[in-house]
LUMDO-716920 format. One record per residue: z, y, x of N, C-alpha, C in turn. Coordinates in pm, whole numbers, padded with zeros to 5 digits, always signed. Example, Ala and Ser with C-alpha at 12.3 -4.5 7.8 and 13.67 -1.06 7.14 Angstrom:
REM residues 2
+00780-00569+01319+00780-00450+01230+00780-00330+01320/+00708-00225+01285+00714-00106+01367+00787+00003+01290/
This chain:
REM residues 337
-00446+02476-03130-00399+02509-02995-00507+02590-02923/-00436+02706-02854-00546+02752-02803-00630+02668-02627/-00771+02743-02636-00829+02677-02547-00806+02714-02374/-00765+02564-02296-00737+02603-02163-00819+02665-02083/-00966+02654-02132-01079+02777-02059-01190+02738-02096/-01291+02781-02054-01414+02785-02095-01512+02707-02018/-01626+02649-01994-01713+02599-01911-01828+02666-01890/-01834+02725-01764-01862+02796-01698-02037+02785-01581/-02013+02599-01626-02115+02585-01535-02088+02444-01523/-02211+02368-01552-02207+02221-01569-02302+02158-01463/-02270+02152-01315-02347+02032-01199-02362+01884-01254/-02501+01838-01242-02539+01707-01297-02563+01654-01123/-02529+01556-01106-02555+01439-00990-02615+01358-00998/-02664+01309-01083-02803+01245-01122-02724+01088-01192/-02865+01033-01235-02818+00891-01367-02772+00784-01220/-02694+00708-01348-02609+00627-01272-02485+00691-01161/-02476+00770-01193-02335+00831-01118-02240+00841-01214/-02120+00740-01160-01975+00765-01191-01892+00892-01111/-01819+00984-01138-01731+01052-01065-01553+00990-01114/-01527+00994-00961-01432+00898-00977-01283+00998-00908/-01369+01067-00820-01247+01199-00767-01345+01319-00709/-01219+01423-00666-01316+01595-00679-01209+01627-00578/-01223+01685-00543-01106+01767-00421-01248+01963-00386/-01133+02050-00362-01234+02207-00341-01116+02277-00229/-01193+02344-00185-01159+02497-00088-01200+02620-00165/-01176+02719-00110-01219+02842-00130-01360+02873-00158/-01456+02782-00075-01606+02792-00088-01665+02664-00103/-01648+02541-00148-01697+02439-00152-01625+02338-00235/-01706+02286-00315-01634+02142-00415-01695+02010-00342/-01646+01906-00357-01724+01770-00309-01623+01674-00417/-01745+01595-00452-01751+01488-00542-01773+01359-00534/-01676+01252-00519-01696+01128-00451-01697+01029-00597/-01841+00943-00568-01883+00877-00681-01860+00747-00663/-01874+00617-00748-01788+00511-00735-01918+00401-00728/-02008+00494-00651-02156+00386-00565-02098+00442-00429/-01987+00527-00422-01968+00572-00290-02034+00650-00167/-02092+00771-00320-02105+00858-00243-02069+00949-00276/-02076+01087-00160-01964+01180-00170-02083+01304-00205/-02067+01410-00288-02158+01527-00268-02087+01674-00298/-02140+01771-00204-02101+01896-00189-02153+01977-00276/-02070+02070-00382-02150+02159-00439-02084+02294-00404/-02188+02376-00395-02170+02537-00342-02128+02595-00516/-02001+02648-00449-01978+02728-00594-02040+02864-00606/-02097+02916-00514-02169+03040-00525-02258+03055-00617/-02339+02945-00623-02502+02856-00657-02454+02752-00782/-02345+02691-00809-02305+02600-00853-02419+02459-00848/-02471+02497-00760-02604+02389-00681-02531+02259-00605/-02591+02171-00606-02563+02070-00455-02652+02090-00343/-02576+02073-00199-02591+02118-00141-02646+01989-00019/-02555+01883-00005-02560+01775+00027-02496+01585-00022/-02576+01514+00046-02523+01403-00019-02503+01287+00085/-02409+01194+00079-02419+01095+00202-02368+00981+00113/-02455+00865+00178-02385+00723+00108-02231+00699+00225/-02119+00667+00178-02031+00630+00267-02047+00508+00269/-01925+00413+00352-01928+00294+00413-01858+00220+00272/-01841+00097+00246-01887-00008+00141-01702+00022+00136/-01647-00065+00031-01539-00041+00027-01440-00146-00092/-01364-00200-00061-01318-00319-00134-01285-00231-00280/-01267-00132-00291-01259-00036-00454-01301+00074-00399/-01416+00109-00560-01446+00266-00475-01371+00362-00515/-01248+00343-00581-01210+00478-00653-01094+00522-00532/-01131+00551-00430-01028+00544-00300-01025+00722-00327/-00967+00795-00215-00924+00968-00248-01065+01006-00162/-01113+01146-00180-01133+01224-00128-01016+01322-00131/-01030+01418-00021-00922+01553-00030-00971+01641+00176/-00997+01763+00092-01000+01863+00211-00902+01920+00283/-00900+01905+00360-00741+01978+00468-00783+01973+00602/-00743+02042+00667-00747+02061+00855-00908+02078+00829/-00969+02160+00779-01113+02231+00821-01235+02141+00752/-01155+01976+00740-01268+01879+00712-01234+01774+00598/-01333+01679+00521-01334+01670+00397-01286+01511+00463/-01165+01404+00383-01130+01316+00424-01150+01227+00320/-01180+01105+00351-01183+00994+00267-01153+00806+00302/-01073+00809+00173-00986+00667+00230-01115+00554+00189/-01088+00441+00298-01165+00314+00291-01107+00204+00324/-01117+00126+00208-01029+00001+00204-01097-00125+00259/-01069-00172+00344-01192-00301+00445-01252-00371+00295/-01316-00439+00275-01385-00555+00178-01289-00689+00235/-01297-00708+00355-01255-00834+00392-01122-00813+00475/-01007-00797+00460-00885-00687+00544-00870-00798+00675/-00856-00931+00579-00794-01044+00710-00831-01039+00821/-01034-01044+00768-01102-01073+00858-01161-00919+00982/-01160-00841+00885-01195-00713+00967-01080-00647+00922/-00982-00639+00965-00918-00542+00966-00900-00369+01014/-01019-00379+01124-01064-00201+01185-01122-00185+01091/-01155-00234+00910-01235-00120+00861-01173-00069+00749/-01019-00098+00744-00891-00005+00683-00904+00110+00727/-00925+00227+00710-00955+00345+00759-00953+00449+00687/-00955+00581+00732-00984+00688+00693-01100+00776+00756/-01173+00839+00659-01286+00888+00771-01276+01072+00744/-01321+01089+00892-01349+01246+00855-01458+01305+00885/-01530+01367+00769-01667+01416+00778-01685+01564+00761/-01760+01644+00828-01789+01790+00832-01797+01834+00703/-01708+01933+00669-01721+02013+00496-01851+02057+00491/-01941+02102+00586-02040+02188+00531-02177+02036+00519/-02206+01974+00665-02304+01906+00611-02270+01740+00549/-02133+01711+00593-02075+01575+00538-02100+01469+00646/-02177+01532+00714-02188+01435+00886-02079+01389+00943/-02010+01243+00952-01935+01207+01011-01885+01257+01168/-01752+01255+01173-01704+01312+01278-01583+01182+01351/-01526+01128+01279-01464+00987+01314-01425+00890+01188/-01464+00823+01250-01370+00678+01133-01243+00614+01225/-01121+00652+01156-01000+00681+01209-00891+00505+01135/-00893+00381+01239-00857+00277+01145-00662+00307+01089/-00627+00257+00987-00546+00291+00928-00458+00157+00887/-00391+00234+00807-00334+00071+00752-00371-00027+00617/-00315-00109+00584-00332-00200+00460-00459-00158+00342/-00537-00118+00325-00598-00042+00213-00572+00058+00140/-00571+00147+00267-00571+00318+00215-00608+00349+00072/-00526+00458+00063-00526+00543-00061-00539+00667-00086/-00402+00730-00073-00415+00866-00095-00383+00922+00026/-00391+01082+00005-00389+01146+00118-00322+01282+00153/-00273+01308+00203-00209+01432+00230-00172+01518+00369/-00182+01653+00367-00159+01714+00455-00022+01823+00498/+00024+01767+00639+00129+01872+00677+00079+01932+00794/+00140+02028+00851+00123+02064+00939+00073+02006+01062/-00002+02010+01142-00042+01938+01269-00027+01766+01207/-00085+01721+01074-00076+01579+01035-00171+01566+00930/-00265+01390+00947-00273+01374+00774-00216+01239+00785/-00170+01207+00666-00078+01141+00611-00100+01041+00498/-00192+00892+00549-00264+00837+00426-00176+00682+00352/-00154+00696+00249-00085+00579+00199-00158+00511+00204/-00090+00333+00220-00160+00199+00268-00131+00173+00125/-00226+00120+00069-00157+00057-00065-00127-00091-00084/-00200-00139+00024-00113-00312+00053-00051-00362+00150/+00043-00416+00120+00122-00478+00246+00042-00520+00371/+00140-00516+00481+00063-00573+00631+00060-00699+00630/-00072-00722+00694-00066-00850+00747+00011-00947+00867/+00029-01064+00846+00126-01068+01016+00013-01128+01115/+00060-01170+01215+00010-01162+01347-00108-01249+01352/-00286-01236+01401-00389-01280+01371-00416-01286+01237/-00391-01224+01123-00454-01203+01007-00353-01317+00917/-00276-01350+00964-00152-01423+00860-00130-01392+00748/-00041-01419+00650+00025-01413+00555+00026-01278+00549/+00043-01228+00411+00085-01050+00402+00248-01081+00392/+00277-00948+00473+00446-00974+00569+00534-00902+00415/+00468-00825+00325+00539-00730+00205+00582-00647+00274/+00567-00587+00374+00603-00445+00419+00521-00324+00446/+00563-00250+00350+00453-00135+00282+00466-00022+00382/+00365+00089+00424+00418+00166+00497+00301+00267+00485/+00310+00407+00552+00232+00554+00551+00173+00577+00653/+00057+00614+00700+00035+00624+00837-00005+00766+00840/+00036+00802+00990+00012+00922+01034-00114+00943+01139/-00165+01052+01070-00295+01043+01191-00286+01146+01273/-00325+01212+01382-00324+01325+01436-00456+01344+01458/-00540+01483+01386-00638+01525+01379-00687+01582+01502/-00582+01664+01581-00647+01666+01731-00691+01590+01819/-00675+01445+01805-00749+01323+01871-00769+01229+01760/-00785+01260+01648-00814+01183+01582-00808+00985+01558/-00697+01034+01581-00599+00854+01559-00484+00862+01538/-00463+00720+01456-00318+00705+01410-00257+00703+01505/-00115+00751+01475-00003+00778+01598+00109+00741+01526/+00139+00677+01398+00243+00573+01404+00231+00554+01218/+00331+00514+01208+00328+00397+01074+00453+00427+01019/+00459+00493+00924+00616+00509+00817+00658+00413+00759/+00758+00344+00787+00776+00188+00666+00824+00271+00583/+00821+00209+00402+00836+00277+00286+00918+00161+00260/+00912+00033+00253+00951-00072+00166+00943-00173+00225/+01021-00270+00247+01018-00451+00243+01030-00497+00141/+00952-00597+00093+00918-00637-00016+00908-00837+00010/+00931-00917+00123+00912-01059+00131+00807-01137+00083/+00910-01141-00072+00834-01187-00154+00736-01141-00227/+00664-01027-00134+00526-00978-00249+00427-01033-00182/+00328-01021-00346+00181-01094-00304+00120-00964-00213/+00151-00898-00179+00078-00798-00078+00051-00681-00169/+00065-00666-00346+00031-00533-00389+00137-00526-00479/+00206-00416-00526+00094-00298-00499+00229-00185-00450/+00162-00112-00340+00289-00025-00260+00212+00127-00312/+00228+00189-00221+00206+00364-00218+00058+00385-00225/+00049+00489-00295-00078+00506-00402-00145+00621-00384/-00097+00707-00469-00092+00863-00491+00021+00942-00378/-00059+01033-00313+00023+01144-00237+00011+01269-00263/+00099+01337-00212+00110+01496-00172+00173+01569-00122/+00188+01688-00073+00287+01749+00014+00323+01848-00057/+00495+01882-00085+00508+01997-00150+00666+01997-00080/+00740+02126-00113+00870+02151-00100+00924+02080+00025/+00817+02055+00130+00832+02047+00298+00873+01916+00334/+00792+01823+00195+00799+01703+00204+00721+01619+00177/+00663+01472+00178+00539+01438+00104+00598+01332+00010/+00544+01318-00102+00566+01241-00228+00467+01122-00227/+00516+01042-00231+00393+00929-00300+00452+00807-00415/+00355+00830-00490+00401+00716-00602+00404+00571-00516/+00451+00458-00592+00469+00365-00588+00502+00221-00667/+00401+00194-00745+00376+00134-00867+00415-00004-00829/+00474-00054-00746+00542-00224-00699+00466-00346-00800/+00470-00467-00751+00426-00543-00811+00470-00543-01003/+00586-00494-01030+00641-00504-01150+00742-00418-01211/+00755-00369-01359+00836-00253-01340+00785-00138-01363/+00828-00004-01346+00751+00075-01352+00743+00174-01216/+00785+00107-01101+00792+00183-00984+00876+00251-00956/+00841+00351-00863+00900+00463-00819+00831+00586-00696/+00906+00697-00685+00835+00789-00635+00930+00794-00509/+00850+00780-00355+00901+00819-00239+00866+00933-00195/+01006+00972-00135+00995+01097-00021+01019+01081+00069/+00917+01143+00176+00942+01122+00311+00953+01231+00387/+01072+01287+00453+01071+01380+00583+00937+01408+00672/+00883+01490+00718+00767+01462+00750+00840+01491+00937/+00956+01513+00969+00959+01582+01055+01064+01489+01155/+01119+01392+01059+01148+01264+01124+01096+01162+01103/+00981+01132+01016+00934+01048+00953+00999+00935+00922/+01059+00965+00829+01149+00816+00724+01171+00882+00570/+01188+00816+00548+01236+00798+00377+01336+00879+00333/+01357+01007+00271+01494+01051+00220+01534+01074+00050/+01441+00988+00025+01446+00954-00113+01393+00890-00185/+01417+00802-00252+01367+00696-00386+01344+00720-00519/+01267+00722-00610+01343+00817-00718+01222+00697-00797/+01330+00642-00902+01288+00494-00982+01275+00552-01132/+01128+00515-01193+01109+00549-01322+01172+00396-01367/+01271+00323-01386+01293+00210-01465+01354+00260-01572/+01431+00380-01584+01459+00443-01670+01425+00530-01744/+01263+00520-01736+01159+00640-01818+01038+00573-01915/+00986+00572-01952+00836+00499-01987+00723+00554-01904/+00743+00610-01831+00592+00625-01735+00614+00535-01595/+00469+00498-01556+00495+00467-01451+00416+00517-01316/+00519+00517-01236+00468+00598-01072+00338+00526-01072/+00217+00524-01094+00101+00466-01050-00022+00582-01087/-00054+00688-01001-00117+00752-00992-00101+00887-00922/-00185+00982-00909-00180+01118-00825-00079+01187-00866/-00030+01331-00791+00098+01369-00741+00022+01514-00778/+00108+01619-00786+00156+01773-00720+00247+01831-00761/+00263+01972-00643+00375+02013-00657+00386+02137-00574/+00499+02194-00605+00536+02287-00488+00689+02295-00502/+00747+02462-00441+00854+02419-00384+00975+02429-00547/+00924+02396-00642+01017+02421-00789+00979+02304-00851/+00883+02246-00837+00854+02083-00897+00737+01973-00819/+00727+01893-00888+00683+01748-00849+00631+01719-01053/+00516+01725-00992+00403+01681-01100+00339+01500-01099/+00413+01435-01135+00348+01308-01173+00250+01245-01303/+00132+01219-01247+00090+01130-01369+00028+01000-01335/+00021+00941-01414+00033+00747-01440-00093+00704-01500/-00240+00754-01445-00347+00684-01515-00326+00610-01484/-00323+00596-01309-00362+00465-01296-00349+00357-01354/-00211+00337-01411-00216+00245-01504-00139+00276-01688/-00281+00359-01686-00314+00384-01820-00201+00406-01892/-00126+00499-01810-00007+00577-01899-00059+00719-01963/+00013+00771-02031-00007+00855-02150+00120+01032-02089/+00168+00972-01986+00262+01029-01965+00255+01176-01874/+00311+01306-01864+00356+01382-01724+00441+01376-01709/+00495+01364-01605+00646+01352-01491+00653+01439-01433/+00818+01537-01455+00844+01649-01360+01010+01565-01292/+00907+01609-01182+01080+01581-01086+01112+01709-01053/+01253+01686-01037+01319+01848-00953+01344+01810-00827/+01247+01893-00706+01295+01837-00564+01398+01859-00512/+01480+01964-00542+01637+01976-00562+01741+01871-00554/+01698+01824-00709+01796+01703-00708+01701+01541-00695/+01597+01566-00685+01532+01398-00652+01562+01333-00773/+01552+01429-00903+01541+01317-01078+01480+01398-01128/+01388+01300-01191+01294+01311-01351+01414+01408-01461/+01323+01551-01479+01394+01570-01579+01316+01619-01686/+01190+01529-01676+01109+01593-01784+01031+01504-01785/+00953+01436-01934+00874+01337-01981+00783+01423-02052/+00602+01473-02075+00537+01544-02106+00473+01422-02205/+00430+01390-02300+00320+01315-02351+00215+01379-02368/+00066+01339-02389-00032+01407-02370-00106+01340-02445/-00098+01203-02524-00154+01159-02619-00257+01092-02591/-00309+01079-02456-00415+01039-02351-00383+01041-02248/-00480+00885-02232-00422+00837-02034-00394+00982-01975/-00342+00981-01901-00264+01117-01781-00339+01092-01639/-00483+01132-01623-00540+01117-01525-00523+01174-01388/-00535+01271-01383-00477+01379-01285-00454+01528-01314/-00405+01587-01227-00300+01664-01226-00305+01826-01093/-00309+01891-01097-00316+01997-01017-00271+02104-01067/-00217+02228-00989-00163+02313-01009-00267+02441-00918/-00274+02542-01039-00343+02668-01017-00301+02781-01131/-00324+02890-01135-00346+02997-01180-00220+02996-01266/-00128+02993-01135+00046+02960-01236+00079+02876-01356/-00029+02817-01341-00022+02677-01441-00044+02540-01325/+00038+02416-01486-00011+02292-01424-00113+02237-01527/-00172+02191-01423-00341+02120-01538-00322+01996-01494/-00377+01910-01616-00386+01793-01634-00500+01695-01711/-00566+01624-01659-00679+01638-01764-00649+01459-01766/-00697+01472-01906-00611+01356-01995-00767+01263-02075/-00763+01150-02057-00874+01049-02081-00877+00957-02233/-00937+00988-02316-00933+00914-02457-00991+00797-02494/-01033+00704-02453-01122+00597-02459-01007+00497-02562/-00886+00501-02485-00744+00409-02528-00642+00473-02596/-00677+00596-02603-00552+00702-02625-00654+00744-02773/-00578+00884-02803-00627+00974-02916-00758+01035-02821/-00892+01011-02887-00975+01095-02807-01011+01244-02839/-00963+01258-02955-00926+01423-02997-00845+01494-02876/-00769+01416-02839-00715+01507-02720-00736+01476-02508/-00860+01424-02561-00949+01411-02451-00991+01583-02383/-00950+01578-02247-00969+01699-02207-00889+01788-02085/-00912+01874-02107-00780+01975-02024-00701+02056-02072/-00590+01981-02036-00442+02064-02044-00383+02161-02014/-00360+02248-01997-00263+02355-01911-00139+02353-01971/-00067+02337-01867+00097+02328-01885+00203+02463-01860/+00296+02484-01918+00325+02580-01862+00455+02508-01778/+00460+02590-01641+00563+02514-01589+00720+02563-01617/+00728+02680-01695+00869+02737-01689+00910+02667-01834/+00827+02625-01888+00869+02498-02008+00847+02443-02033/+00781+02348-01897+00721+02210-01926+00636+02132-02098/+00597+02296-02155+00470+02230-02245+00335+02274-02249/+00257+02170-02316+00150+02197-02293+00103+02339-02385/-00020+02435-02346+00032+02548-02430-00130+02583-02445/-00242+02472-02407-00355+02547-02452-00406+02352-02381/-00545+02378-02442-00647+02252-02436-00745+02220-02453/-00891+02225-02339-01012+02228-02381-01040+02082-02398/-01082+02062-02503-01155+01935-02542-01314+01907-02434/-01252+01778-02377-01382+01730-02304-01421+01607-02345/-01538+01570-02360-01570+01405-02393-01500+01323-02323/-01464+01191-02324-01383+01100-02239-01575+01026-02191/-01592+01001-02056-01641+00914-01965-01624+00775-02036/-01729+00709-02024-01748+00525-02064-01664+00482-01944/-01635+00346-02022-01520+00307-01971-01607+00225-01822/-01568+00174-01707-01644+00150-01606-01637+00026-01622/-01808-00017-01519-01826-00164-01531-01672-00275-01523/-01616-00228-01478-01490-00300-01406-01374-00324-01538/-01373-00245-01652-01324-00254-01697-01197-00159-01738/-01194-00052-01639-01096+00032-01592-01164+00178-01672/-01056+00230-01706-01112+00373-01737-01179+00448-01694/-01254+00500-01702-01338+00627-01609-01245+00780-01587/-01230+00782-01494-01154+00923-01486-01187+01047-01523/-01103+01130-01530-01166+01296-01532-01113+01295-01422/-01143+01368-01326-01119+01431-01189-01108+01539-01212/-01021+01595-01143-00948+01749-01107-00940+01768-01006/-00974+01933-01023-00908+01956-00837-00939+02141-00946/-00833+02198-00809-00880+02345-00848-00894+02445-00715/-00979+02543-00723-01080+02619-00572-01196+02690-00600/-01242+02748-00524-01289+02897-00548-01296+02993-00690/-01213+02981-00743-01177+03067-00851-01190+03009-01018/-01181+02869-00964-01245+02760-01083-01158+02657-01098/-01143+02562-01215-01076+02437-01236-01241+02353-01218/-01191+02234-01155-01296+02145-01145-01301+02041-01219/-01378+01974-01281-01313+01860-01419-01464+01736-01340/-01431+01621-01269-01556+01566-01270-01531+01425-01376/-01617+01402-01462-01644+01313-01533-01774+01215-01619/-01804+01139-01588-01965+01059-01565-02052+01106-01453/-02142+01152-01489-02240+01177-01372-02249+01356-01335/-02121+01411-01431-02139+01562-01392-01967+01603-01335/-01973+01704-01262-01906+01817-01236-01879+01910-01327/-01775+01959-01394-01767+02108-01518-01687+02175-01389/-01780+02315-01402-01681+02413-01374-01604+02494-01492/-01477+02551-01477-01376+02600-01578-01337+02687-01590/-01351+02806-01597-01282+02963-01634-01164+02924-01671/-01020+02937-01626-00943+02956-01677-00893+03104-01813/-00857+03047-01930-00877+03144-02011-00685+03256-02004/
């Protein structure tokens, strides 16, 4: 098979760094590590530029992602009952990473996404009820407004009663003038919500019980598909929905966990994790989207598996003229070939 591109330029972050997610712009990559910290590299220089420890966090593999001018990142309280203001999202300056607000949120943020005049962060555990009670099983999205920087209301996604409080909305994104987020439920294999962004409610459900992958991980898309993949829980799988009709009409195997997922250079990339899988096909994918196969593949080492027990990711993101691949303690930059 031929190769999805070349490596171009390899940023080291020093020993003992996990990379756990990557998000880029036009002029800047940032790399959020799973000691929880975040660092900027200049793609000009392919140098780092800056580094900040963030605030502590009940899991560190929470999102980074850049939108509205500034670099955002979800934080899940350590203790929710008891502190609940430190559910949050924070937003810090792209260029020096200097905090600008810590914005409180709901249930143990996740992912993140942007619409117009909005960001848009999934809670991934149910609410609590009144003085730190019982979790109520009602899952929901919160909306922030970046011009005053606070939440300004709460999307319910799901009632759930009888849940132990996990696991709701995960992975987001905005495509085809809507936002997507997986939803991996206590059991099952989930499902993928859509939400109106413009009435904010729900206008679609769309249930993998009838697929082998499951909704539990990152999203993209635009206005001809919906790109799903299922590391999170160590699926093997890509998922194309048609936003058209709101169904799966395409199952991709990749032979390796299905880590994440982004779309650039009229391709979809996917970079796929071997530790559990075939590690021969550890690496990056490029997909073609007008026939949903894979059609080229650079072999990358698979990352040690993390103290926790959980896979180590490849991180993707794609920006200033590069695919971004972060995995152990480095950054690859990628020539698309």
């Amino acid at each position: 098979m031929p190769r999805a591109g070349s490596i171009a330029a390899t940023i080291a972050l020093g020993p003992g760094v996990q990379v756990v997610k990557v998000t880029a712009s036009d002029t800047a990559v940032w790399a959020l590590s799973n000691d929880r910290r975040l660092f900027r590299i200049d793609p000009a220089s392919n140098t780092l530029t800056a580094t900040v420890q963030l605030p502590d966090s009940e899991w560190p593999e929470n999102e980074v992602s850049y939108g509205q001018g500034s670099i955002w990142v979800t934080v899940a309280s350590p203790d929710t009952a008891r502190q609940p203001e430190l559910d949050s999202v924070l937003r810090l300056d792209a260029q020096t990473l200097q905090l600008i607000a810590r914005i409180r949120v709901g249930h143990s943020p996740d992912g993140i996404a942007f619409t117009p005049g909005a960001v848009w962060i999934a809670n991934h555990r149910s609410e609590f009820g009144a003085n730190g009670g019982d979790v109520t099983g009602r899952f929901d999205v919160s909306r922030v407004d970046p011009a005053s920087n606070s939440e300004i209301g709460r999307v319910p996604v799901e009632d759930r009663p009888l849940s132990n409080g996990c696991c709701g909305p995960q992975g987001m994104t905005a495509a085809a003038g809507s936002l997507w987020i997986t939803d991996p439920q206590e059991s099952g294999n989930g499902l993928v919500l859509r939400i109106d962004p413009a009435t904010n409610s729900v206008t679609a459900r769309i249930p993998f019980a009838k697929i082998q992958a499951t909704a539990c991980g990152d999203l993209a898309g635009d206005d001809a598909a919906l790109w799903v993949v299922s590391g999170g829980c160590n699926g093997r799988l890509l998922v194309r929905i048609d936003p058209r009709t709101n169904q799966v009409v395409k199952q991709i195997a990749l032979g390796a966990f299905a880590q994440d997922v982004a779309l650039g250079f009229g391709s979809v990339w996917v970079t796929a994790n071997g530790p559990f899988g075939n590690a021969a096909l550890s690496g990056l994918n490029r997909i073609n989207p007008a026939t949903s196969k894979v059609v080229a593949r650079t072999h990358l080492p698979a990352p040690q598996v993390l103290d926790s027990g959980a896979t180590a990711p490849l991180a993707l993101a794609v920006g200033a003229g590069s695919i971004w691949v972060g995995g152990g303690n480095k950054v690859l930059r990628v020539t698309p070939r």
